[in-house]
N, CA, C and O atoms as a CHARMM CRD file, in Angstrom:
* protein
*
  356
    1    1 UNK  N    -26.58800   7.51000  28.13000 PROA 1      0.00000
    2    1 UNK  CA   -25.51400   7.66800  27.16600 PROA 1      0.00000
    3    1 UNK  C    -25.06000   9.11800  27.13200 PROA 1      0.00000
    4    1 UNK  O    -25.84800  10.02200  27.41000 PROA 1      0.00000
    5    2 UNK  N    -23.79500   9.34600  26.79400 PROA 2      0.00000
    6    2 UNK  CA   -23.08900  10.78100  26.38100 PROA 2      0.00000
    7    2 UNK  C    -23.79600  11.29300  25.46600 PROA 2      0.00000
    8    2 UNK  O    -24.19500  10.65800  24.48900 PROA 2      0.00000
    9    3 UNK  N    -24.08200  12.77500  25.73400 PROA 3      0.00000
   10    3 UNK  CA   -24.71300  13.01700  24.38400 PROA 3      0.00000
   11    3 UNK  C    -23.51300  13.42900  23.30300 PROA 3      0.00000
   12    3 UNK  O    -23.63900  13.71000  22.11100 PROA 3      0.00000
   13    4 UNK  N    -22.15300  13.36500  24.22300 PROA 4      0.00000
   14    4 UNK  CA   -21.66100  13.60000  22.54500 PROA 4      0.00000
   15    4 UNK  C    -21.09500  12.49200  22.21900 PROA 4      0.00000
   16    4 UNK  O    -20.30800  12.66500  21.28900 PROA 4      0.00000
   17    5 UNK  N    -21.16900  11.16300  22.67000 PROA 5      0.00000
   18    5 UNK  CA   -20.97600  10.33400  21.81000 PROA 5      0.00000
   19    5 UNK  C    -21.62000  10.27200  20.85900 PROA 5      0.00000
   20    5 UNK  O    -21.28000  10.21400  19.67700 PROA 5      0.00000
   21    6 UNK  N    -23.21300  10.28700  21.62500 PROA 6      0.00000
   22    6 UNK  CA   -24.49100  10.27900  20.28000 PROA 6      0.00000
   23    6 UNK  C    -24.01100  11.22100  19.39900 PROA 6      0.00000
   24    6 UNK  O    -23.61200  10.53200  18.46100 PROA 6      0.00000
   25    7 UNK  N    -23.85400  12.09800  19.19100 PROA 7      0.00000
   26    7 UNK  CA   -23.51200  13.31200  18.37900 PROA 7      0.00000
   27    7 UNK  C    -22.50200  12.30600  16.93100 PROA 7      0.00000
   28    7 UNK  O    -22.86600  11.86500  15.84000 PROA 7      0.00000
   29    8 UNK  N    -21.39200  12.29500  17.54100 PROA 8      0.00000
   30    8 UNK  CA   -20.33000  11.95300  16.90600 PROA 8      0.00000
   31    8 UNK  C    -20.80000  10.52600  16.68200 PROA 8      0.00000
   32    8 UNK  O    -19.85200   9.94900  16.14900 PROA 8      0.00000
   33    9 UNK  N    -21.92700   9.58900  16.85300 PROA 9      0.00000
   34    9 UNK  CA   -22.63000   8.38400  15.93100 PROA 9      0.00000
   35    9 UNK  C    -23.14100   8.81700  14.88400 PROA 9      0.00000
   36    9 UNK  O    -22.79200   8.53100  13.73900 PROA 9      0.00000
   37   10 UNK  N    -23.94700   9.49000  15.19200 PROA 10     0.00000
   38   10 UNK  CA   -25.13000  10.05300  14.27200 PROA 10     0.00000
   39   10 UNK  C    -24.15300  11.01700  13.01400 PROA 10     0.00000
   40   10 UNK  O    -24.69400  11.11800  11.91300 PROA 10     0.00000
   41   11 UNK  N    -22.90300  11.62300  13.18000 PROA 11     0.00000
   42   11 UNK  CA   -22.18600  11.94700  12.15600 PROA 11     0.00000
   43   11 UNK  C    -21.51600  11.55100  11.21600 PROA 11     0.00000
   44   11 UNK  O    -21.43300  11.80900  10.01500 PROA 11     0.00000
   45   12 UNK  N    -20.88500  10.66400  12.15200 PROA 12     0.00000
   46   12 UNK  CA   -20.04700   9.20400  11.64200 PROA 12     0.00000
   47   12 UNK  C    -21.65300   7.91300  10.80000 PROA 12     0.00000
   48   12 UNK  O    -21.47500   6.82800  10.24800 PROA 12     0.00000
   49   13 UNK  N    -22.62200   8.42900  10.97300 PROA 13     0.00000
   50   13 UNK  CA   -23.45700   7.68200  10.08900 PROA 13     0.00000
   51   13 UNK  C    -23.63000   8.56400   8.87400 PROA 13     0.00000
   52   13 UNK  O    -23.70200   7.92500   7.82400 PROA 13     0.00000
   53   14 UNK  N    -23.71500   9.88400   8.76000 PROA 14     0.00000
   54   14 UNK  CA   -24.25900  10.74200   7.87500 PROA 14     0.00000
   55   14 UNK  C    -23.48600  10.47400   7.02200 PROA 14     0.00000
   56   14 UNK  O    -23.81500  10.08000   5.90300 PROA 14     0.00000
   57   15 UNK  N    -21.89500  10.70800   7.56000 PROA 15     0.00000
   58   15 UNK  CA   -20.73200  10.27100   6.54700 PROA 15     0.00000
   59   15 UNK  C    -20.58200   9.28500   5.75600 PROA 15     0.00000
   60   15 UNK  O    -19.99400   9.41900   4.68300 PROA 15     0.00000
   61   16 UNK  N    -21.20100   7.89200   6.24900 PROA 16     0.00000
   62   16 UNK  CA   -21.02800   6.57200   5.98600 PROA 16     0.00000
   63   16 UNK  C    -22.13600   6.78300   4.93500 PROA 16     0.00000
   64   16 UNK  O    -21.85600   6.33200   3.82400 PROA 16     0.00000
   65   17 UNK  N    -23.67100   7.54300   5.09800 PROA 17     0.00000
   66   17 UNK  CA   -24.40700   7.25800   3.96000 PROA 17     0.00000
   67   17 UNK  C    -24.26200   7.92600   2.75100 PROA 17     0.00000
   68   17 UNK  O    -24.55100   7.53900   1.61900 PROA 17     0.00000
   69   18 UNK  N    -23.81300   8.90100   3.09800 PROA 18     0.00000
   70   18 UNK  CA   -23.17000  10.00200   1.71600 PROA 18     0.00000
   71   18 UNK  C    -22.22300   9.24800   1.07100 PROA 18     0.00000
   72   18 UNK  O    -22.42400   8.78900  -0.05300 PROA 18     0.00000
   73   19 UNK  N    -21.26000   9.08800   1.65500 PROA 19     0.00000
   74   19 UNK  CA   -19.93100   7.84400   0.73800 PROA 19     0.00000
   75   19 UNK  C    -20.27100   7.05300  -0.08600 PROA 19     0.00000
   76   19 UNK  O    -19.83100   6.98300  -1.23400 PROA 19     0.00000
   77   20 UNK  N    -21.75700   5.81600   0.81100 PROA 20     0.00000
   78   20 UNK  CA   -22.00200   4.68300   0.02800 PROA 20     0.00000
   79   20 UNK  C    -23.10900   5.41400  -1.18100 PROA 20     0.00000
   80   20 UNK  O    -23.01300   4.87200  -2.28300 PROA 20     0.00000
   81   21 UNK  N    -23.94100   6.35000  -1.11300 PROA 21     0.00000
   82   21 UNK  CA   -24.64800   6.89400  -2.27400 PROA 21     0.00000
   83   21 UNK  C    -23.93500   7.28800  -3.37800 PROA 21     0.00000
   84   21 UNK  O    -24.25800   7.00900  -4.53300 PROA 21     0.00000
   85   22 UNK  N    -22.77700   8.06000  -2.98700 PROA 22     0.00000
   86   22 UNK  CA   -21.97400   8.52500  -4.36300 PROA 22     0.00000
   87   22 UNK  C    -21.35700   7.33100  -4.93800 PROA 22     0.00000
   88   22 UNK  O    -21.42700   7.17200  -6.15600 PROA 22     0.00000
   89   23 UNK  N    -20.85300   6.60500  -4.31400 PROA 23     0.00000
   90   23 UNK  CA   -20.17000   5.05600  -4.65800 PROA 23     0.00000
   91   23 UNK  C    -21.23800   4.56600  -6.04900 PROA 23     0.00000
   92   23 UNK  O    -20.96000   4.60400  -7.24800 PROA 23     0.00000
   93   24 UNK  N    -22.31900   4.18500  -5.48900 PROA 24     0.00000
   94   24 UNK  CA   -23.73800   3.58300  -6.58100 PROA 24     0.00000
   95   24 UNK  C    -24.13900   4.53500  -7.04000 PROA 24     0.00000
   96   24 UNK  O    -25.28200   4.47900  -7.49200 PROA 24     0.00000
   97   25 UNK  N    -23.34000   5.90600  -7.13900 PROA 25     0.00000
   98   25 UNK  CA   -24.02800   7.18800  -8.40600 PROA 25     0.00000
   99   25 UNK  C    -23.00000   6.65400  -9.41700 PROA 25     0.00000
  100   25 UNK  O    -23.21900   6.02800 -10.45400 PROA 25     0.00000
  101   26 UNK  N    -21.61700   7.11000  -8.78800 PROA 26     0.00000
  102   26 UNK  CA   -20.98200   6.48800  -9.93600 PROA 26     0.00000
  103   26 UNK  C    -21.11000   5.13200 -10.81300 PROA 26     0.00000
  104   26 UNK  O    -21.16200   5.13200 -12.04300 PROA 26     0.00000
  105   27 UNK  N    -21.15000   4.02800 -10.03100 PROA 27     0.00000
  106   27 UNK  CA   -21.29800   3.17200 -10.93600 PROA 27     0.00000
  107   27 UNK  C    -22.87000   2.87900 -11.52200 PROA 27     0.00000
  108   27 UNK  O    -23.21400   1.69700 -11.53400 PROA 27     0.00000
  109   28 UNK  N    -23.69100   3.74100 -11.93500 PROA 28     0.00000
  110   28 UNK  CA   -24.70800   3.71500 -11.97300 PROA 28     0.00000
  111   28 UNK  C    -24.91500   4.47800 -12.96300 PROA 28     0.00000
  112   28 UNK  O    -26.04400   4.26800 -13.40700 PROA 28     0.00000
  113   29 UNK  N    -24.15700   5.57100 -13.74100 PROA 29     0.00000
  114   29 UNK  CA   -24.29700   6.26100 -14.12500 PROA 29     0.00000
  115   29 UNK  C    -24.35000   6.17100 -15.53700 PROA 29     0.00000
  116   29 UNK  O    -25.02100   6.86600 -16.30000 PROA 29     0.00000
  117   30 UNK  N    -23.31800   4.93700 -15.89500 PROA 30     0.00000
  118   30 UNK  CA   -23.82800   4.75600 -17.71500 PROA 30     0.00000
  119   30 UNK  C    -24.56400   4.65300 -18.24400 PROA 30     0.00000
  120   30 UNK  O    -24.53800   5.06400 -19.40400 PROA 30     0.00000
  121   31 UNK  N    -25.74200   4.00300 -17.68500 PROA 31     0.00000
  122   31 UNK  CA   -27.00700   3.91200 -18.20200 PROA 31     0.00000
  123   31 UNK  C    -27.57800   5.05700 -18.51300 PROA 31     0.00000
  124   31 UNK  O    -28.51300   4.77900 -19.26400 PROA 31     0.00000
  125   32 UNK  N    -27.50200   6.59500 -18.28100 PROA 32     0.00000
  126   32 UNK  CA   -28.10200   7.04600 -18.76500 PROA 32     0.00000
  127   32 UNK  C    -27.39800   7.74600 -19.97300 PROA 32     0.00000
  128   32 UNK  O    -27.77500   8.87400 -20.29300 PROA 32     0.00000
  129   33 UNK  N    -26.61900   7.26500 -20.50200 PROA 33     0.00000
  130   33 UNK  CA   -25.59000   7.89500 -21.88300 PROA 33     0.00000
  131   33 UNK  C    -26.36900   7.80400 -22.82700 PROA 33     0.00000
  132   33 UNK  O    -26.66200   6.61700 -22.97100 PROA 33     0.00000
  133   34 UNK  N    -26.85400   8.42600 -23.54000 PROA 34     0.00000
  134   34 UNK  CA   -27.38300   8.59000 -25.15800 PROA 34     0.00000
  135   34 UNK  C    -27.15300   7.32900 -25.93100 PROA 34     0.00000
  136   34 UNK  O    -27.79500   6.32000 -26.22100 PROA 34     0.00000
  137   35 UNK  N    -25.44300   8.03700 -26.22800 PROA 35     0.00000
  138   35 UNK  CA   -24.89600   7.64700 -27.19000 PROA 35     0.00000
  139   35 UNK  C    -24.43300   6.02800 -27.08400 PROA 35     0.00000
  140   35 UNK  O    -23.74400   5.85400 -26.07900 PROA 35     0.00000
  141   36 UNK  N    -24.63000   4.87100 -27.82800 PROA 36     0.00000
  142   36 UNK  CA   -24.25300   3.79300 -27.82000 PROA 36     0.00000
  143   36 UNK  C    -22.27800   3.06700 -27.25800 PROA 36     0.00000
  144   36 UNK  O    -21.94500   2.30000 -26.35400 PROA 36     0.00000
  145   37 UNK  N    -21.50900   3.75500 -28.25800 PROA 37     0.00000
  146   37 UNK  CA   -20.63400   3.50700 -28.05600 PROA 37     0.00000
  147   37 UNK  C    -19.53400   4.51600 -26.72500 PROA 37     0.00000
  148   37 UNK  O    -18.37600   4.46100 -26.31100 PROA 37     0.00000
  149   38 UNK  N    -20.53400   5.20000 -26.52000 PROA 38     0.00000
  150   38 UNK  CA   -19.91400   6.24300 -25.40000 PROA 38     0.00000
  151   38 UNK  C    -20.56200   5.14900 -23.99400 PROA 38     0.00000
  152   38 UNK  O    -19.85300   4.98400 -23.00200 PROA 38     0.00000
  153   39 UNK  N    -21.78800   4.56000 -24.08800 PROA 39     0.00000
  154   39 UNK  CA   -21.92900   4.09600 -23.37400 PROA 39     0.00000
  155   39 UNK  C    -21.27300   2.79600 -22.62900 PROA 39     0.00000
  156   39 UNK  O    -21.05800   2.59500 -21.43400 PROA 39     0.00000
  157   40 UNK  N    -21.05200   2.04100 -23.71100 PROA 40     0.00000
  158   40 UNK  CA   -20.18500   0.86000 -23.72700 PROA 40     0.00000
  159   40 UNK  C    -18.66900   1.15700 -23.53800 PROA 40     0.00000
  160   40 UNK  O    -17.88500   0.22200 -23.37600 PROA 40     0.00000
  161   41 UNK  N    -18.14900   2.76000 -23.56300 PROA 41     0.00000
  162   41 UNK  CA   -17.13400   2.74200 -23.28600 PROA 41     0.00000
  163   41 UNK  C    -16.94500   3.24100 -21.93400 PROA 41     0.00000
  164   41 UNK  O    -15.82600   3.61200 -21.58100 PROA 41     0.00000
  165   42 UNK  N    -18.05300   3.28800 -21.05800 PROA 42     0.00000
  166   42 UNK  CA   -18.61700   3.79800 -19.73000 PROA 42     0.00000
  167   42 UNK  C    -18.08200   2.53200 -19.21400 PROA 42     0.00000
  168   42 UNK  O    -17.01700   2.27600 -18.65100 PROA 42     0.00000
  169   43 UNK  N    -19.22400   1.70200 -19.59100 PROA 43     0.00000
  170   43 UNK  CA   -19.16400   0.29500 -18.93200 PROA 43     0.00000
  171   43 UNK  C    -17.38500  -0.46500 -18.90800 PROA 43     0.00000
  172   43 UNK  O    -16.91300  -1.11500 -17.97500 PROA 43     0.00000
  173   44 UNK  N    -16.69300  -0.12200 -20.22000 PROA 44     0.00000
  174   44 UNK  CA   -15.72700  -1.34800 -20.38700 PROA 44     0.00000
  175   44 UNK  C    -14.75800  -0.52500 -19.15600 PROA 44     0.00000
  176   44 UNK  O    -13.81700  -1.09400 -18.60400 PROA 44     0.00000
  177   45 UNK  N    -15.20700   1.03400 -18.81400 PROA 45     0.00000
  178   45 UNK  CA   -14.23300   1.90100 -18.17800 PROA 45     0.00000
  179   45 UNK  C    -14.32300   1.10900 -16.89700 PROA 45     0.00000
  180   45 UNK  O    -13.49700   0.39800 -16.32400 PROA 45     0.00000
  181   46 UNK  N    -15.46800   1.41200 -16.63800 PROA 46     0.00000
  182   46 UNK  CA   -16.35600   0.64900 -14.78600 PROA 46     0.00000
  183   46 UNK  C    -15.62600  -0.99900 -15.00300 PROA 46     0.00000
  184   46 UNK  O    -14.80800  -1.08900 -14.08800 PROA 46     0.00000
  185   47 UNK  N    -15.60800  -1.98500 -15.62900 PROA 47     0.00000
  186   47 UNK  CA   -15.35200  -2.43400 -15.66400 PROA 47     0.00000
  187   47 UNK  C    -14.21500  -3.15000 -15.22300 PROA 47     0.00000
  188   47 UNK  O    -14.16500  -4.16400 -14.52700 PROA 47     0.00000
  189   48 UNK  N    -13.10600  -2.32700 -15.84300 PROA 48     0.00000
  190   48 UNK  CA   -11.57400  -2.30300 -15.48800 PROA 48     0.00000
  191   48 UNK  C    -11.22600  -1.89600 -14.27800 PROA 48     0.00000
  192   48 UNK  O    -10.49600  -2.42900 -13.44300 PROA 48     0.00000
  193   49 UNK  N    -11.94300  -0.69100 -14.25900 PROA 49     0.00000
  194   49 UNK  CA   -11.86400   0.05500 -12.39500 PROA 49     0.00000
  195   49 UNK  C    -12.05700  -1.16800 -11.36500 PROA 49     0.00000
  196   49 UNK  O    -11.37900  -1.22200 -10.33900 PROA 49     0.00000
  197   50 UNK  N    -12.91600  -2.04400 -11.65800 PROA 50     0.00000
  198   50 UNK  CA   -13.61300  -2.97900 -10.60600 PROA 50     0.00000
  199   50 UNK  C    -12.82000  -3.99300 -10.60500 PROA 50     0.00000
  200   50 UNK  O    -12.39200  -4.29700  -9.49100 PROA 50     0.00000
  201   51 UNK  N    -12.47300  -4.63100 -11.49100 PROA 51     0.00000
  202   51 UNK  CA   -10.95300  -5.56900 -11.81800 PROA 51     0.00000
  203   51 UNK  C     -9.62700  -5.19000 -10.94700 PROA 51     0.00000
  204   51 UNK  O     -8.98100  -5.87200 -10.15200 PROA 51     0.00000
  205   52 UNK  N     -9.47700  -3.95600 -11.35900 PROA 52     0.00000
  206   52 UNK  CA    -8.40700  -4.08300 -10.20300 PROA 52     0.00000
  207   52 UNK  C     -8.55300  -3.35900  -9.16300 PROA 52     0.00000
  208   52 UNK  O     -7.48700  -2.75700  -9.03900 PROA 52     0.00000
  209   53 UNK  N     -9.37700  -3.01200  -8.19300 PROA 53     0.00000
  210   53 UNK  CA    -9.96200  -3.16400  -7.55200 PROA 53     0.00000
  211   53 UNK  C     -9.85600  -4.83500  -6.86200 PROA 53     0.00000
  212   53 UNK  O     -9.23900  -5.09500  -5.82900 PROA 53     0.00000
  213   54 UNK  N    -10.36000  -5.51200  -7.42500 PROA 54     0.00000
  214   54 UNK  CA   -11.00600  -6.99000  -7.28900 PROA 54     0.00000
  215   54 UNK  C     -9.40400  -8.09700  -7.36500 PROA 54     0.00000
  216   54 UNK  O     -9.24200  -9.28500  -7.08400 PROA 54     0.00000
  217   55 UNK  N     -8.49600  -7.08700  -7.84800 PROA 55     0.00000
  218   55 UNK  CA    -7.47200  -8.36600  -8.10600 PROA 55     0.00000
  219   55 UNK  C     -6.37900  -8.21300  -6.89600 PROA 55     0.00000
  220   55 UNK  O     -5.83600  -7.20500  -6.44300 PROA 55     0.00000
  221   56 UNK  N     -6.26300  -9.60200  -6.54400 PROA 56     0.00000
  222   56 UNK  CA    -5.60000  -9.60100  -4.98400 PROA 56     0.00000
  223   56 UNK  C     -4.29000  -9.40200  -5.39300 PROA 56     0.00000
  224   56 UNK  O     -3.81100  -9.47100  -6.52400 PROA 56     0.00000
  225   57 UNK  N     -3.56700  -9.04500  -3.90800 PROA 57     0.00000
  226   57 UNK  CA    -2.12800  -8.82100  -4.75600 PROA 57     0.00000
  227   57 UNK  C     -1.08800  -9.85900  -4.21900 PROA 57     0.00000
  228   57 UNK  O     -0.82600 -10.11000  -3.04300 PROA 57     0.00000
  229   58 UNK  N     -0.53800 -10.42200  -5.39500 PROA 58     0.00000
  230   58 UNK  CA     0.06500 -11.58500  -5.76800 PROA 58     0.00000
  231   58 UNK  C      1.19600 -12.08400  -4.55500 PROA 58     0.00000
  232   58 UNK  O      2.17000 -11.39600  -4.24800 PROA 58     0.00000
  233   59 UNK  N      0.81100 -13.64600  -3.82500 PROA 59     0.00000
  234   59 UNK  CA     1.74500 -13.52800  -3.02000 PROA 59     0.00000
  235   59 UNK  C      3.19000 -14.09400  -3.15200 PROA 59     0.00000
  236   59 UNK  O      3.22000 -15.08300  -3.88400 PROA 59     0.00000
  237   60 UNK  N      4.31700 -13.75100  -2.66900 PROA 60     0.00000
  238   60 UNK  CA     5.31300 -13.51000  -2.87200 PROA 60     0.00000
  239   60 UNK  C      6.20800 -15.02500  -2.66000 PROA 60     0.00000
  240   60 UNK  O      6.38700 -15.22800  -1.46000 PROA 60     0.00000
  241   61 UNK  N      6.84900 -16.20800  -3.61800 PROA 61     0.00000
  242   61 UNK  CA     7.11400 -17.12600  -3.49900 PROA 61     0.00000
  243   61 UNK  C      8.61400 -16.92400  -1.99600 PROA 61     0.00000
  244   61 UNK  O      8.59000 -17.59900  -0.96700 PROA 61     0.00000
  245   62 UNK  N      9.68700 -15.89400  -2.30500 PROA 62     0.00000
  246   62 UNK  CA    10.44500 -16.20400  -1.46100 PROA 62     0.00000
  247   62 UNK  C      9.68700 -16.21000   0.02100 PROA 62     0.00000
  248   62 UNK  O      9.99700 -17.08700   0.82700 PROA 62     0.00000
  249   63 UNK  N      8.54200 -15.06600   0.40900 PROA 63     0.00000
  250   63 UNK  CA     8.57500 -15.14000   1.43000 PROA 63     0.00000
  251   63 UNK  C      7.20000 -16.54800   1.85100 PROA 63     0.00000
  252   63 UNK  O      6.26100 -16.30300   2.60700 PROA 63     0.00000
  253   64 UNK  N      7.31100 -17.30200   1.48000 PROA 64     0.00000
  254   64 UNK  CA     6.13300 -18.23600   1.67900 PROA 64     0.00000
  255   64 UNK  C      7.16500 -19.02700   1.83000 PROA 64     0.00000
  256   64 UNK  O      7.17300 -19.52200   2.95800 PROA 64     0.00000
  257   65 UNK  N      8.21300 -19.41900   1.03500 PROA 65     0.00000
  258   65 UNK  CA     9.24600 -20.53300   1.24800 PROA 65     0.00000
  259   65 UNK  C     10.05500 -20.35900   2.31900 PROA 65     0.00000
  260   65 UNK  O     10.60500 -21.28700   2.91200 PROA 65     0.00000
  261   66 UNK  N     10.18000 -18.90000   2.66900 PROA 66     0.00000
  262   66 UNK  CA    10.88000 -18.22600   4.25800 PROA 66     0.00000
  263   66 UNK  C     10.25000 -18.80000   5.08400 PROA 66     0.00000
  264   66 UNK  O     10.96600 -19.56300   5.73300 PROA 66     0.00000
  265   67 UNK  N      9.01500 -18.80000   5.43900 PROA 67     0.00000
  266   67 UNK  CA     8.45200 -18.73100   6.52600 PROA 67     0.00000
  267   67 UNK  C      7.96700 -20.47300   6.92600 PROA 67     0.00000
  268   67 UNK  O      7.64400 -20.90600   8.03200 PROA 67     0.00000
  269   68 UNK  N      8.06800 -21.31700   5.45200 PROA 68     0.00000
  270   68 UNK  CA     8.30500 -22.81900   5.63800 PROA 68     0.00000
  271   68 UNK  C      9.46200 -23.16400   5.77500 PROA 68     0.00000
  272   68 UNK  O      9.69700 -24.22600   5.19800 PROA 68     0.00000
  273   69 UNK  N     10.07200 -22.84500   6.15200 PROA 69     0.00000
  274   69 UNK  CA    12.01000 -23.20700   6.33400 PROA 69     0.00000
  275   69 UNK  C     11.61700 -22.96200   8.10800 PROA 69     0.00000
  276   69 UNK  O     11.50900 -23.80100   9.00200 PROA 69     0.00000
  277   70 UNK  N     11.47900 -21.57300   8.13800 PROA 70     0.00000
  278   70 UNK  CA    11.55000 -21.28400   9.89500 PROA 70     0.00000
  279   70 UNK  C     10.41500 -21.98700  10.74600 PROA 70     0.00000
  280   70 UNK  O     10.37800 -21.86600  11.97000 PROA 70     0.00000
  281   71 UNK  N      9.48200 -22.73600  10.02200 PROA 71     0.00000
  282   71 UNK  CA     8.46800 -23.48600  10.68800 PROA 71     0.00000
  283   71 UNK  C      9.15800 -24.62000  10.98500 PROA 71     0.00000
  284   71 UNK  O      9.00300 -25.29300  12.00400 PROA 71     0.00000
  285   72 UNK  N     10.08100 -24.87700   9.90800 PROA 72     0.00000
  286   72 UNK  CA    10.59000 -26.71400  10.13100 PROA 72     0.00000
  287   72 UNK  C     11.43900 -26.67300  10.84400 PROA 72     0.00000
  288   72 UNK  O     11.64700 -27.69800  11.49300 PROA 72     0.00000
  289   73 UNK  N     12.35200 -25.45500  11.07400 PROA 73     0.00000
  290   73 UNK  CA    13.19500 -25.12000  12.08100 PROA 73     0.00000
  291   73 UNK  C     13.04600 -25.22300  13.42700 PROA 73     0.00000
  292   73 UNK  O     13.81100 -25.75500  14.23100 PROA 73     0.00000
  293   74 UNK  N     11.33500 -24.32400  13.74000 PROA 74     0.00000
  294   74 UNK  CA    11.07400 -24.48500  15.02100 PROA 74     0.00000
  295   74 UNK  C     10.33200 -26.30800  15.02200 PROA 74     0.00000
  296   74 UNK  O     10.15000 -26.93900  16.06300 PROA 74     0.00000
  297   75 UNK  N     10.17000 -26.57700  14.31600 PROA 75     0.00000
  298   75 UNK  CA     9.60500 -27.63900  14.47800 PROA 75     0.00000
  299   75 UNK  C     10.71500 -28.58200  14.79100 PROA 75     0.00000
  300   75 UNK  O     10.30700 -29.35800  15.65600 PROA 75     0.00000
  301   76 UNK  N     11.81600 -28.81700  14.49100 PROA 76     0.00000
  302   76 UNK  CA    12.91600 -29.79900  14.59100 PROA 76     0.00000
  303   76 UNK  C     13.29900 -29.42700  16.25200 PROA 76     0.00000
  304   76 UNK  O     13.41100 -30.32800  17.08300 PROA 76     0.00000
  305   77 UNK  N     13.46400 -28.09000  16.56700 PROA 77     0.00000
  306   77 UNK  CA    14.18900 -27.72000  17.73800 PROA 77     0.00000
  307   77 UNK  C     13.09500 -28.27100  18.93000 PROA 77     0.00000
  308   77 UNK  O     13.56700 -28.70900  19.97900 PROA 77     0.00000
  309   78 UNK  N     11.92200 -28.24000  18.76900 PROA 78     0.00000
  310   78 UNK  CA    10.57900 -28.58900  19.86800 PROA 78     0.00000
  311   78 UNK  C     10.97100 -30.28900  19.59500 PROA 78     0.00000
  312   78 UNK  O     10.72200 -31.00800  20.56300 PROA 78     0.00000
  313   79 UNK  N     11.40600 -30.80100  18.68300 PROA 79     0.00000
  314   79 UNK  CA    11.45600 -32.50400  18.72700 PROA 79     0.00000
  315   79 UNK  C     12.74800 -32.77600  19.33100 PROA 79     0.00000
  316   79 UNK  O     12.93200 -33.59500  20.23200 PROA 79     0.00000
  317   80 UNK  N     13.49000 -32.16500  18.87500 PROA 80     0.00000
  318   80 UNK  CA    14.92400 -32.57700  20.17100 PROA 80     0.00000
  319   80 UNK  C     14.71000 -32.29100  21.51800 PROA 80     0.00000
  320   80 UNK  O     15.12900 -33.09600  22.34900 PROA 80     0.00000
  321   81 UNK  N     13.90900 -30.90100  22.00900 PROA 81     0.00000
  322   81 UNK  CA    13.73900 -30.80700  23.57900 PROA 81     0.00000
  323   81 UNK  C     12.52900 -31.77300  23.42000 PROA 81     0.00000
  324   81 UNK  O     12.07000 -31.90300  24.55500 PROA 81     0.00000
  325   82 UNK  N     11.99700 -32.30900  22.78100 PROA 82     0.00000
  326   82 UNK  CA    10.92900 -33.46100  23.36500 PROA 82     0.00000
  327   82 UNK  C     12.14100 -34.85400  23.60600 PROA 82     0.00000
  328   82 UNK  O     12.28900 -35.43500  24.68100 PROA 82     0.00000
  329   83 UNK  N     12.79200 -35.12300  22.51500 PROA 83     0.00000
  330   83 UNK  CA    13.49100 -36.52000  22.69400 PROA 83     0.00000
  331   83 UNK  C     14.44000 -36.32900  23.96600 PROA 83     0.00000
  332   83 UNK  O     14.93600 -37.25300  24.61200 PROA 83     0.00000
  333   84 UNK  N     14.58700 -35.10700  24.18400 PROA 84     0.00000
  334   84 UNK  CA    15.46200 -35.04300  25.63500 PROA 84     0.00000
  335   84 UNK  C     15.21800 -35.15600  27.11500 PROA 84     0.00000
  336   84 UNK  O     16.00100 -34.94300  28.04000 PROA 84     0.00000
  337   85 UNK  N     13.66600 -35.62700  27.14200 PROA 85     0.00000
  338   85 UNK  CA    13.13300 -35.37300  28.22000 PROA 85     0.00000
  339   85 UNK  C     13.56300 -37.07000  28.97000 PROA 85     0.00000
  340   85 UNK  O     14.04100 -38.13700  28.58500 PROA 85     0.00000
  341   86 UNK  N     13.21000 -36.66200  29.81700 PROA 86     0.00000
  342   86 UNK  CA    13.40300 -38.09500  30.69700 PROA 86     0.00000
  343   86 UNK  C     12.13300 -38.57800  31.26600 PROA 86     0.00000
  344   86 UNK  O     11.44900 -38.14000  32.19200 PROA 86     0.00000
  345   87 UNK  N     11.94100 -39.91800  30.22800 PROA 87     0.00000
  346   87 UNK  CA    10.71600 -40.29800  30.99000 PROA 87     0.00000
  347   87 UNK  C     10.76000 -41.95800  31.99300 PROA 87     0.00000
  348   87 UNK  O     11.25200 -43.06500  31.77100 PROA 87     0.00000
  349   88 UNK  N     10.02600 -41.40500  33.04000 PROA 88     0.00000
  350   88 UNK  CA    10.31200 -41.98900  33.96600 PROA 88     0.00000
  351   88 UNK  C     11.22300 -42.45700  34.92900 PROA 88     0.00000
  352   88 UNK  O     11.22300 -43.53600  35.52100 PROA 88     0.00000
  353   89 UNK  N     12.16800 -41.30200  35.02700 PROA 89     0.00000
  354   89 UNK  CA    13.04800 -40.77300  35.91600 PROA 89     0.00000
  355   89 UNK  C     12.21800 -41.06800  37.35300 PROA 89     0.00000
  356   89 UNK  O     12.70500 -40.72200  38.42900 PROA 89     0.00000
């Protein structure tokens, strides 16, 4: 193997584990709040962050009804060059 591929693995991993540690510091972190309602306002914060995060984004009625119009389209045009064929010519 290259050693500088190895190089540039082994960096591209260092990177990848630092990222995912701070990721689970942050969300990890309310638990240690004192205070009750500071804490719960940690959580309802993390909470919301992760929600949208988590919420897909909404798909779009014209273009779903676009793209079933141009299906039936190609679909009609493939049944006329089928009914046009000659069978047993």
């Amino acid at each position: 193997m290259d050693s500088t591929f190895v190089k540039y693995a082994f960096a591209a991993l260092i990177v990848l584990a630092i990222s995912t540690t701070a990721a689970s510091a942050v969300e990890q972190n309310c638990r240690f709040i004192q205070a009750k309602p500071d804490r719960e306002a940690c959580y309802k914060r993390q909470e919301e962050e992760l929600a949208a995060k988590r919420k897909p984004a909404a798909p779009t009625e014209s273009t779903t009804l676009e793209t079933l119009r141009q299906m039936r389209q190609d679909d009609d045009a493939v049944y006329r060059s089928i009914n046009n064929i000659c069978r047993g010519c």
